[in-house]
N, C-alpha and C positions, 0 to 999 in steps of 0.2 A: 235689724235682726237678719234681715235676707242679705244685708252686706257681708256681715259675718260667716254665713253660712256659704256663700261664695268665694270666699277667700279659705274657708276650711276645704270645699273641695279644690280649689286650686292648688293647694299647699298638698293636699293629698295626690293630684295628681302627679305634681312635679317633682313626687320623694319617689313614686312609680318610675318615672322616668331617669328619673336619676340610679336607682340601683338597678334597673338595666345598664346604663354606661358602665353603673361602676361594674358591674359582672362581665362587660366586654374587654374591661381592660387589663383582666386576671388569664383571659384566654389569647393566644398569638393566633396571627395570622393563619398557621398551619390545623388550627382547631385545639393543640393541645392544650391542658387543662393549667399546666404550669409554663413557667416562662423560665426557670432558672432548670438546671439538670436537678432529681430528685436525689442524684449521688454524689454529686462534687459542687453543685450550686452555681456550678456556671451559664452564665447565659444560652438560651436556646436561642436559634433561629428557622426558617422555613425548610433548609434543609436537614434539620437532625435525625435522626434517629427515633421512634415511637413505636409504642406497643400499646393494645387494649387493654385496658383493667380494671375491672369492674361498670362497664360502660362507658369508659373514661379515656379519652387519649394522652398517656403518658409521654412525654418526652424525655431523651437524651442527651447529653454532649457528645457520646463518642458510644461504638460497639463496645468496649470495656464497661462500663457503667451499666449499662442495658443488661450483660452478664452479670454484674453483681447481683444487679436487681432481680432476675433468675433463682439468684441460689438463696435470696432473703426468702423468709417465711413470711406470712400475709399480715402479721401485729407491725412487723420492721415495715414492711410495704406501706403499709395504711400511717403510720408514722412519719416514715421520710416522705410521700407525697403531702403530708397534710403541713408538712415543714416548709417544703418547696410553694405551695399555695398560698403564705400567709401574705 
């Protein structure tokens, strides 16, 4: 019975650690929250483009995109970020 109960918490801790990893590898190097642009999908890297939002650092591909995302309203925002995150 203590075997059992041993391997439950071992199992338990190593799902802990593991969705740490996995949540490290949704965030880039640069902190932002997405890895792809939230307006054109393309790849970010450490020198993009980013703005805060909602506690959140968004990224870029390019100063065009970053303007679009300006003139969206907060439903379009929360949409196309949660697109870029999956």
């Amino acid at each position: 019975m203590m075997t059992l109960a041993r391997v439950a918490v071992a199992f338990f801790a190593l799902s802990l650690l593991g969705g740490c990893a996995q949540q490290k590898e949704h965030s880039n190097q640069n902190g932002m929250v997405n890895s792809v642009c939230v307006i054109s999908g393309e790849a970010l890297d450490a020198n993009s483009p980013t703005l805060d939002y909602m506690g959140q650092k968004v990224g870029f591909c390019c100063d065009k995109c970053e303007a679009k995302w300006a003139k969206m309203d907060d439903a379009a925002r929360k949409a196309a970020l949660a697109k870029a995150t999956k």
